[in-house]
C-alpha positions as CSV (number, residue, x, y, z in Angstrom):
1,X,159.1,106.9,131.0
2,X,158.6,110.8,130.5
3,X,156.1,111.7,128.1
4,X,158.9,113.0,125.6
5,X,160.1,109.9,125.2
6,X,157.1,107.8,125.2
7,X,156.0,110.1,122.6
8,X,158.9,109.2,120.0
9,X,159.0,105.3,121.3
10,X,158.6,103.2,118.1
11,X,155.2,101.7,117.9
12,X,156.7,97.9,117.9
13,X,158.5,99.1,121.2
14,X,154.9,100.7,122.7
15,X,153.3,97.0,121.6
16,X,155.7,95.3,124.2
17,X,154.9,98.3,126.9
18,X,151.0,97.8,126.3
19,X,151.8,93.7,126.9
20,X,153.8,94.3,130.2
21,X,151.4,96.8,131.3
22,X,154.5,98.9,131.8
23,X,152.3,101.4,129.7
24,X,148.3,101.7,128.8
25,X,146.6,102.4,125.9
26,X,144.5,105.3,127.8
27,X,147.5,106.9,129.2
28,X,149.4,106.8,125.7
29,X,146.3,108.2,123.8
30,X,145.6,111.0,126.4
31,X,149.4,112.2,125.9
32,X,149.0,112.3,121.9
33,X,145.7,113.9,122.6
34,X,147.7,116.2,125.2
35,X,150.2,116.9,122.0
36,X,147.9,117.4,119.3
37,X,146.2,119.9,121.3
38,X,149.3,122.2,122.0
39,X,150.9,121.4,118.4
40,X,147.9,121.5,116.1
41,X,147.9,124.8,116.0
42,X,151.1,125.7,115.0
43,X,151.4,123.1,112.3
44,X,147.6,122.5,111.6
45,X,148.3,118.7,110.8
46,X,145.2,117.6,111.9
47,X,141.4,118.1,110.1
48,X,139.6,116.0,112.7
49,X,140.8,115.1,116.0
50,X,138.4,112.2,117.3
51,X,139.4,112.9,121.7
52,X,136.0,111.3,122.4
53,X,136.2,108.7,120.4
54,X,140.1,107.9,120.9
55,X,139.3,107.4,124.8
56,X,137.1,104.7,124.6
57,X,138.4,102.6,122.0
58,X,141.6,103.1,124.5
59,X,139.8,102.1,127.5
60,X,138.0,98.9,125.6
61,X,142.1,98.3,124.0
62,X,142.9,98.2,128.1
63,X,140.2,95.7,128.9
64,X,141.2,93.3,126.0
65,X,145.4,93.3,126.1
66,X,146.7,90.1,127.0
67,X,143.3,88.4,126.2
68,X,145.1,86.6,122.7
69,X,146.3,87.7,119.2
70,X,142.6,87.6,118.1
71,X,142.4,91.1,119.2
72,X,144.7,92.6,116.7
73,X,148.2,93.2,116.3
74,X,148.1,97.2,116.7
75,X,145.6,96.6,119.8
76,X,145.5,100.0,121.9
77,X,148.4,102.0,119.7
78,X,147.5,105.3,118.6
79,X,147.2,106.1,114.6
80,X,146.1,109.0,112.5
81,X,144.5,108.5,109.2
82,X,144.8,110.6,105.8
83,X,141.5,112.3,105.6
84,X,141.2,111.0,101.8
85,X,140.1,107.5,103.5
86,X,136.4,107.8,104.6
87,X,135.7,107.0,108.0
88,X,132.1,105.8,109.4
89,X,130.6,108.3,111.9
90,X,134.0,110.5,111.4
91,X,134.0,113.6,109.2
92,X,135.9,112.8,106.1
93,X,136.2,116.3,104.4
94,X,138.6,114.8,101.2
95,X,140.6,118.2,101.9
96,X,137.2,120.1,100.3
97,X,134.9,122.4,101.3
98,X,132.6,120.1,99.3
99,X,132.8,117.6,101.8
100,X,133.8,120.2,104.9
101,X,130.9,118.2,106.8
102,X,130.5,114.9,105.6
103,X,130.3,112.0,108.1
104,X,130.4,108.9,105.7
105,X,128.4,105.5,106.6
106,X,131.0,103.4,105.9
107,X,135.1,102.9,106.2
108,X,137.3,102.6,103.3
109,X,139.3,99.3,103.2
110,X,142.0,100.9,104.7
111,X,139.9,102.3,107.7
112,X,138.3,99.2,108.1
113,X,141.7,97.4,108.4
114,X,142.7,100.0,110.5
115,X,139.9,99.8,113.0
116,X,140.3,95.9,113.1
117,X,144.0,95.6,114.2
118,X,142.8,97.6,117.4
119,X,144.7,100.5,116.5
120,X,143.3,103.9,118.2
121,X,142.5,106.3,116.0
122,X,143.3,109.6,116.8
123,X,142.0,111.5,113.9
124,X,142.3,112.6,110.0
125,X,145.2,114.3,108.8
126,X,145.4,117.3,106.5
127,X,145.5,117.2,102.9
128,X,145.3,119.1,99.8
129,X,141.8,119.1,98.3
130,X,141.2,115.2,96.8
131,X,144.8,114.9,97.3
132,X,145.9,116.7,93.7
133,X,148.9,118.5,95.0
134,X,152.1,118.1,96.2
135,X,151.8,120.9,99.1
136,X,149.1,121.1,101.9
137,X,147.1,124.0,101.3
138,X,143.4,123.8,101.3
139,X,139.9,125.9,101.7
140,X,139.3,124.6,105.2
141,X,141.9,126.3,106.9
142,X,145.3,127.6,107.6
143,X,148.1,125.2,105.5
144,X,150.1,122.6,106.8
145,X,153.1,123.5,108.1
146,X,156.8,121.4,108.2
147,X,157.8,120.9,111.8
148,X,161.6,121.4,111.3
149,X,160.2,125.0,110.3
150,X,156.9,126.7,110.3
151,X,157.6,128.9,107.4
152,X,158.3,125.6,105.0
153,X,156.0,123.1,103.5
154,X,155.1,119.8,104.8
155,X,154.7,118.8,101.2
156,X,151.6,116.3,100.2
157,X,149.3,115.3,99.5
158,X,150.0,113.5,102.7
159,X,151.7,116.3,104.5
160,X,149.8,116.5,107.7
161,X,150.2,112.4,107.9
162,X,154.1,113.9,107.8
163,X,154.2,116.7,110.1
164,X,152.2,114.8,112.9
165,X,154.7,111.5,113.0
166,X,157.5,113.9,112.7
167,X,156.3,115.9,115.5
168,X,155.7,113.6,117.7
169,X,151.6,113.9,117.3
170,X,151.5,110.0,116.5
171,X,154.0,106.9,116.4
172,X,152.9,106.3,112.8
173,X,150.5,107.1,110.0
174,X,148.5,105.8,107.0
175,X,149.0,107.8,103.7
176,X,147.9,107.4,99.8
177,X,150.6,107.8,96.9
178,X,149.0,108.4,93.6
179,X,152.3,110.8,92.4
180,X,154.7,111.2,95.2
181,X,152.6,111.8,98.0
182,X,153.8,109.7,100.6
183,X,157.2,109.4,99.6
184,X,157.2,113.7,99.3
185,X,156.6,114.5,102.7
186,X,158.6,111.6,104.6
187,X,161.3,113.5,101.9
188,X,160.5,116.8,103.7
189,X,159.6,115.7,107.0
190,X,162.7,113.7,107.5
191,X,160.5,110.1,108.1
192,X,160.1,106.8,106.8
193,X,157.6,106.2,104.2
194,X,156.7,103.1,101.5
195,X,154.0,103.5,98.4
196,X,153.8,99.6,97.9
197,X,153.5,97.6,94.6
198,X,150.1,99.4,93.1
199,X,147.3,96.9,93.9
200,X,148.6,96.0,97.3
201,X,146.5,97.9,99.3
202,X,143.6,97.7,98.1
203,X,141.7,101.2,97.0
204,X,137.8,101.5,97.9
205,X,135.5,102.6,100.4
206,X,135.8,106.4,98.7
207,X,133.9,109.5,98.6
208,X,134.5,110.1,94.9
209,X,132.9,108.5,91.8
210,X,134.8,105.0,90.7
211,X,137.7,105.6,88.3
212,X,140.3,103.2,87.4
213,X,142.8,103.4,89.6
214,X,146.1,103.6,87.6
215,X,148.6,105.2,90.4
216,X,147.3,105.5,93.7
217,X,148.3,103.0,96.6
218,X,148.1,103.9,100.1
219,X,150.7,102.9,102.7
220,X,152.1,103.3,106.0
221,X,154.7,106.5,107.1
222,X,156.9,106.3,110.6
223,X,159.9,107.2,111.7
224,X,161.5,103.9,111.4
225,X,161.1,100.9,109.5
226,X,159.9,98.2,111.2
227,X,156.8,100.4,112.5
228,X,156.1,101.0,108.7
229,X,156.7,97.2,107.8
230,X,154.4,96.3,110.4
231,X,151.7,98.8,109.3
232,X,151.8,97.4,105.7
233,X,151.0,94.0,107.1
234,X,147.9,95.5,108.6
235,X,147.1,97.3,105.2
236,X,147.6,95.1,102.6
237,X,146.2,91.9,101.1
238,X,143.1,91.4,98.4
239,X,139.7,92.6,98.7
240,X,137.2,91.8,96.0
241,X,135.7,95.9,96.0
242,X,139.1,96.7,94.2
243,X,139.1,94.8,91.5
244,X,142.3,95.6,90.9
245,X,143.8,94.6,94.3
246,X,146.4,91.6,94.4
247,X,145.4,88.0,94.7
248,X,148.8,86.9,96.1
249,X,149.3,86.6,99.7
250,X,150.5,88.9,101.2
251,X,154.4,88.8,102.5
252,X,155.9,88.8,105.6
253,X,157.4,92.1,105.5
254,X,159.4,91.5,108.7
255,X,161.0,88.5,108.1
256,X,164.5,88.8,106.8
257,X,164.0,92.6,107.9
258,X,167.3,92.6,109.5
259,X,169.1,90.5,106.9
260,X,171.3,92.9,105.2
261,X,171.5,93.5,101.9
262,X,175.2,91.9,100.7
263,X,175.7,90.8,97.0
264,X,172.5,93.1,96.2
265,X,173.2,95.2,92.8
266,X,171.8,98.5,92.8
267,X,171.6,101.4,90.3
268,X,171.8,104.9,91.3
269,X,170.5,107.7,89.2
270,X,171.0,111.5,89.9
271,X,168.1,112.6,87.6
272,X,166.9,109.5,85.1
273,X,167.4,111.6,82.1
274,X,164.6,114.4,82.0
275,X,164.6,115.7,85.8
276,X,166.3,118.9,87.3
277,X,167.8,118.4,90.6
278,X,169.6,120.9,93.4
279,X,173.2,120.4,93.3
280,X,172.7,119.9,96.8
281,X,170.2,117.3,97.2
282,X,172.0,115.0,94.4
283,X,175.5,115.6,96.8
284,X,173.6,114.4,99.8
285,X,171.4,111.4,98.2
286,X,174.6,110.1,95.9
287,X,176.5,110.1,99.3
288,X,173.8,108.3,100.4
289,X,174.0,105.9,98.0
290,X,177.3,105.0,98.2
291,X,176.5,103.7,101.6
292,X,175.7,100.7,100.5
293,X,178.6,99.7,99.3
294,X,179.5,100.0,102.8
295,X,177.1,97.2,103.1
296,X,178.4,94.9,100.9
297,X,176.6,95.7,97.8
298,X,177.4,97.2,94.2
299,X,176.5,100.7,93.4
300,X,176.7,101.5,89.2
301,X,174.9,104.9,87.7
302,X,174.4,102.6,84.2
303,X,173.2,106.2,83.2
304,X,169.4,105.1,82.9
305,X,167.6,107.5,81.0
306,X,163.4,107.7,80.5
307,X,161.7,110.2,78.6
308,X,159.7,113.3,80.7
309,X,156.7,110.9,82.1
310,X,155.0,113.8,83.1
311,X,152.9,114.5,80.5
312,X,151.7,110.7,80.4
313,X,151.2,111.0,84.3
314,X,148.8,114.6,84.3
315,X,146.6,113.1,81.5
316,X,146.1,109.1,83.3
317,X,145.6,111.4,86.4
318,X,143.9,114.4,85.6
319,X,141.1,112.5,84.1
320,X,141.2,109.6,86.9
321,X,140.2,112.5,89.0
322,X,137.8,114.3,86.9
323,X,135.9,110.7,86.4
324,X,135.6,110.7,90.2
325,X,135.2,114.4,91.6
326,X,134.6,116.4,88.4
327,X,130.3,115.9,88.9
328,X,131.5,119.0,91.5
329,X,131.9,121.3,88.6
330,X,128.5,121.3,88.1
331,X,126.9,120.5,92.0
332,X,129.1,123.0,93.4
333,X,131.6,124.8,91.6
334,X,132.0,127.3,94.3
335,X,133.8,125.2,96.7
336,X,136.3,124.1,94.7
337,X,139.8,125.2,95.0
338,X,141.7,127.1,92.0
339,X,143.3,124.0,91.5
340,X,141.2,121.2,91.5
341,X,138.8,123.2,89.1
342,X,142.5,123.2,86.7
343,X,142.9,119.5,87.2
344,X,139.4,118.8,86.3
345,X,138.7,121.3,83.6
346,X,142.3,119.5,82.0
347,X,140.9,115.8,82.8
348,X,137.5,117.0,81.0
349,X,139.5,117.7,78.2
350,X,141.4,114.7,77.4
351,X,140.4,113.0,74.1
352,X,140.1,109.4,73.7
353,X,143.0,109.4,71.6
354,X,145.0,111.3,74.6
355,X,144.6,109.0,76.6
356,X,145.7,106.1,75.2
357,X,149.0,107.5,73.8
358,X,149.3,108.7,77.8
359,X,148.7,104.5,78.3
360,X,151.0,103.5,75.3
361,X,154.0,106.1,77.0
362,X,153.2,104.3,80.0
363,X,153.9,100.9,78.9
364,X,156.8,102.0,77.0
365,X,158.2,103.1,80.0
366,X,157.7,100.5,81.8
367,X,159.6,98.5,79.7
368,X,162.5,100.2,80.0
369,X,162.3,100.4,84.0
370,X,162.0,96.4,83.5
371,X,164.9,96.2,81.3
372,X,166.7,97.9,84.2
373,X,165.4,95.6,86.8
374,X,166.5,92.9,85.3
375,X,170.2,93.7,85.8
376,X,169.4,95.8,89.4
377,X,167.8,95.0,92.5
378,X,166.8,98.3,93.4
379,X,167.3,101.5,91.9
380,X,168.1,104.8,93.9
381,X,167.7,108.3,93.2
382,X,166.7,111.6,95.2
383,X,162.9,111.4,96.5
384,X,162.6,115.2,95.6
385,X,164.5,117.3,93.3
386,X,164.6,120.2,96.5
387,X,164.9,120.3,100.2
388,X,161.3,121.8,101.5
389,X,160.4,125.5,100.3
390,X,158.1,128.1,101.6
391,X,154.6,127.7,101.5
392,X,153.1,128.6,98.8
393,X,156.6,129.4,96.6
394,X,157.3,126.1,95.0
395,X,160.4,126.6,92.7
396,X,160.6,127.9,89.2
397,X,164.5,128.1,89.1
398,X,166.9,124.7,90.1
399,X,170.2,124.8,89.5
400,X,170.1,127.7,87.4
401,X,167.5,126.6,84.9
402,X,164.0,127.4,84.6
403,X,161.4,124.9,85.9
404,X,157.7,124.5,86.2
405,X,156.2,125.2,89.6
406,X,153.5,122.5,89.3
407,X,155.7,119.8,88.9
408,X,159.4,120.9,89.1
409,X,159.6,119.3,92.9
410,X,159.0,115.5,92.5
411,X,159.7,114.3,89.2
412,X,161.1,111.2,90.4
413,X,158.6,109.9,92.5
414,X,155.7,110.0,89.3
415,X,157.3,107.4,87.0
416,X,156.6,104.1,90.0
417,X,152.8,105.4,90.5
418,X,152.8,104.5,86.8
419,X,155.1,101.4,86.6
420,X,153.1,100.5,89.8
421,X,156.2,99.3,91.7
422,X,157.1,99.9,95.4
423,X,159.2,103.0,96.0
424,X,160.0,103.7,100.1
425,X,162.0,107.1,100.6
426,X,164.3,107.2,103.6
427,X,165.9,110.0,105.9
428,X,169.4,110.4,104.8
429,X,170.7,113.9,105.8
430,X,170.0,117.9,106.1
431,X,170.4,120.5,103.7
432,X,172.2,123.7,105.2
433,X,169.5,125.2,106.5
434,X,168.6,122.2,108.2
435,X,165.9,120.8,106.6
436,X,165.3,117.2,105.9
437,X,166.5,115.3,102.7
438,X,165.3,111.8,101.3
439,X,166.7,109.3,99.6
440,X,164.3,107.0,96.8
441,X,164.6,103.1,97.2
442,X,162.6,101.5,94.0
443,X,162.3,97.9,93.9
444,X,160.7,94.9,91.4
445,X,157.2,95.0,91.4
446,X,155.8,93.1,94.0
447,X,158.9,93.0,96.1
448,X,158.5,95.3,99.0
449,X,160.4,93.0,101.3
450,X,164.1,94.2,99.6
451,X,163.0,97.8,99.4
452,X,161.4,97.4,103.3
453,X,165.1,95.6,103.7
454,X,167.5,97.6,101.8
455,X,165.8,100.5,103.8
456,X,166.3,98.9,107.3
457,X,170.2,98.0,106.3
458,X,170.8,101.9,105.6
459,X,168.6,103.0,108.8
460,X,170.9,100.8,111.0
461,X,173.9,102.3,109.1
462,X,172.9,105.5,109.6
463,X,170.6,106.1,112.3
464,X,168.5,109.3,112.1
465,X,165.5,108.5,114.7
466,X,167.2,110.4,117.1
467,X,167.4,113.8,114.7
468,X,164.0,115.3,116.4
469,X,162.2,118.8,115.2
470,X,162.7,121.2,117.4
471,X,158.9,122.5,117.5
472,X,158.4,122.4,121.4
């Protein structure tokens, strides 16, 4: 096989090359390495790139292939991870100068479970500092930039784990979603990506200061489905340092993958009530939707309507993130970003009182999004209220109405970190200029196998692996 197509070969496909030794793990991981080196610098999706390292855990993946399932199920297939996970004897920078040189002793969970499937790790992908915006722009270089073009965002806070699987600079990725952030960029990178039920990947192993974690869930991005339901296997499951990690075991998120979803209800919402959208996105994504009942299931808009959750959402996660990074204020104010010092000067300021009302919104929404489920399966929306904008120019203007910059972009994806159930976004067509669109699959809590399902029904009935960046 050329290198092109190696390169774009699904991971579950390079597992049965690295078994027929049609393929090894060394020659895969030297042409990532190959493709990193000549695409890095045009889309700066990489922080760390671990060669060195990548090469021998490669050669020892060679050695041990074919030797049982003992070894691990991702056994010699190359990875990246988000550089918000902390890697032991890799520099986990966080996306801060604070942390520019930081070479951690230990591996978060994630890492951990990373390192024991036998995956090769390539290196940490660029993020916003701590991961507290929805763009990729940080102190310790040039921004991340959107493979389908250079001039537009990658989004975040997982946007180089976006760019890099949808250029081609690794078959799949790890991410964290603590507002949007892995669902945003597979939205503007034109990939697959699942924020799972919260507490099913578990959440330790940090730089930071523990906080309650209230939103945040990390999960797998590809550019197909099975690769990302086979990631999540890897990732999730119980570990007693989250203490708020789920007990139950942990699904088989591949079988029934390929059941279809007939007799499946499903709700589809342009907006939920509160949220702006582009006339074009909510075409695209309600043409979208209506491709399921091409698939045997009913699509109804029961015009669900939630109050704004934004509010509720900046308070529980500003001061989530001031309880963890906000000692920096003090230790090293300096190296701090514009707008982390914003998110923790605003978490610093939250009373008591603030946030539990923020907590009491938060359950009152919830109750309504359970109402809901209780007549739907799933619920559908857009993943982002715009296709991807310029770097640094987030919109202030959709559909004729004024909007706030901040937060005007994703203000669908907020209101699962909250309600804590498993939201996937899926490719599902081009704006026209081009640039990738998602569509937002939200499922019960706990039930990633219909969204993972649901999401591999609409990916056979309208393919979009092929659709390729043209960044070479």
């Amino acid at each position: 096989m050329q290198d092109t197509d190696l390169l774009y070969t699904p991971a579950w496909q390079l597992r049965e090359l690295l078994d027929t030794r049609r393929v090894s793990s060394t020659e895969l991981t030297e042409m990532f390495l190959r493709r990193i080196e000549r695409l890095n610098p045009k889309l700066n999706a990489y922080l760390t790139v671990t060669g060195d390292e990548a090469l021998a855990a490669a050669k020892a993946a060679d050695e041990k292939i074919g030797q049982g399932p003992e070894n691990g199920p991702l056994l010699g297939i190359p990875i990246s991870l988000k550089d918000l996970e902390a890697t032991k004897g890799i520099r986990s920078t966080m996306g801060s100068l604070a942390y520019q040189d930081t070479i951690p002793e230990m591996d978060s969970v994630v890492a951990e479970r990373v390192k024991a499937s036998g995956a090769v790790l390539l290196g940490k992908t660029n993020t916003p500092e701590f991961g507290l915006q929805g763009t990729t722009e940080n102190r310790l270089g040039d921004p991340c930039r959107n493979p389908w073009n250079t001039e537009r965002t990658a989004g975040g806070s997982s946007g180089g784990a976006g760019a890099a699987v949808a250029a081609g600079m690794c078959p799949f990725a790890t991410g964290t979603d603590g507002g949007g952030s892995i669902r945003n960029p597979s939205s503007f990178n034109g990939i697959f990506g699942i924020k799972p039920t919260l507490g099913r990947v578990p959440r330790a192993g940090g730089l930071g200061r523990p906080a309650p974690n209230l939103t945040s869930q990390s999960g797998p991005m590809a550019r197909n489905v099975r690769d990302a339901a086979i990631l999540l296997k890897v990732l999730a499951g119980h570990d007693s340092r989250d203490p708020g990690s789920m007990r139950d075991s942990v699904p088989d998120f591949l079988a029934g993958l390929d059941n279809g979803v007939r007799g499946l209800r499903l709700a589809w919402s342009t907006g939920m009530g509160y949220a702006t959208i582009d006339p074009e996105v909510a075409s695209i994504t309600s043409e979208a939707a209506r491709v399921f009942e091409e698939l045997g299931c009913t699509v109804e808009d029961p015009a669900f309507v939630l109050d704004d959750p934004v509010p509720a959402f900046l308070t529980i996660f500003y001061t989530g993130n001031y309880t963890s990074y906000g000692h920096l204020m003090d230790e090293c104010p300096d190296k701090l970003t514009d707008n982390a010092r914003f998110c923790f000067e605003h978490g610093s300021q939250a009373t008591a009182a603030d946030y539990a009302r923020a907590i009491r919104s938060v359950d009152e929404m919830k109750a309504r999004i359970d109402d809901l489920m209780d007549t739907y399966d799933l619920l559908l929306t857009p993943t982002m209220a715009v296709p991807p904008f310029p770097i640094g120019q987030p919109p202030d203007r959709i559909d004729g109405k004024d909007v706030p910059p901040r937060s005007s972009y994703s203000p669908m994806t907020r209101p699962f970190n909250l309600s804590g159930q498993p939201a996937a976004s899926i490719p599902c067509g081009f704006s026209s200029e081009g640039l990738p669109i998602g569509l937002h699959i939200i499922g019960k809590r706990g039930d990633e196998a219909t969204v993972l399902r649901a999401s591999a029904a609409f990916e056979q009935a309208r393919p979009w692996e092929h659709h390729r960046p043209n960044i070479d």
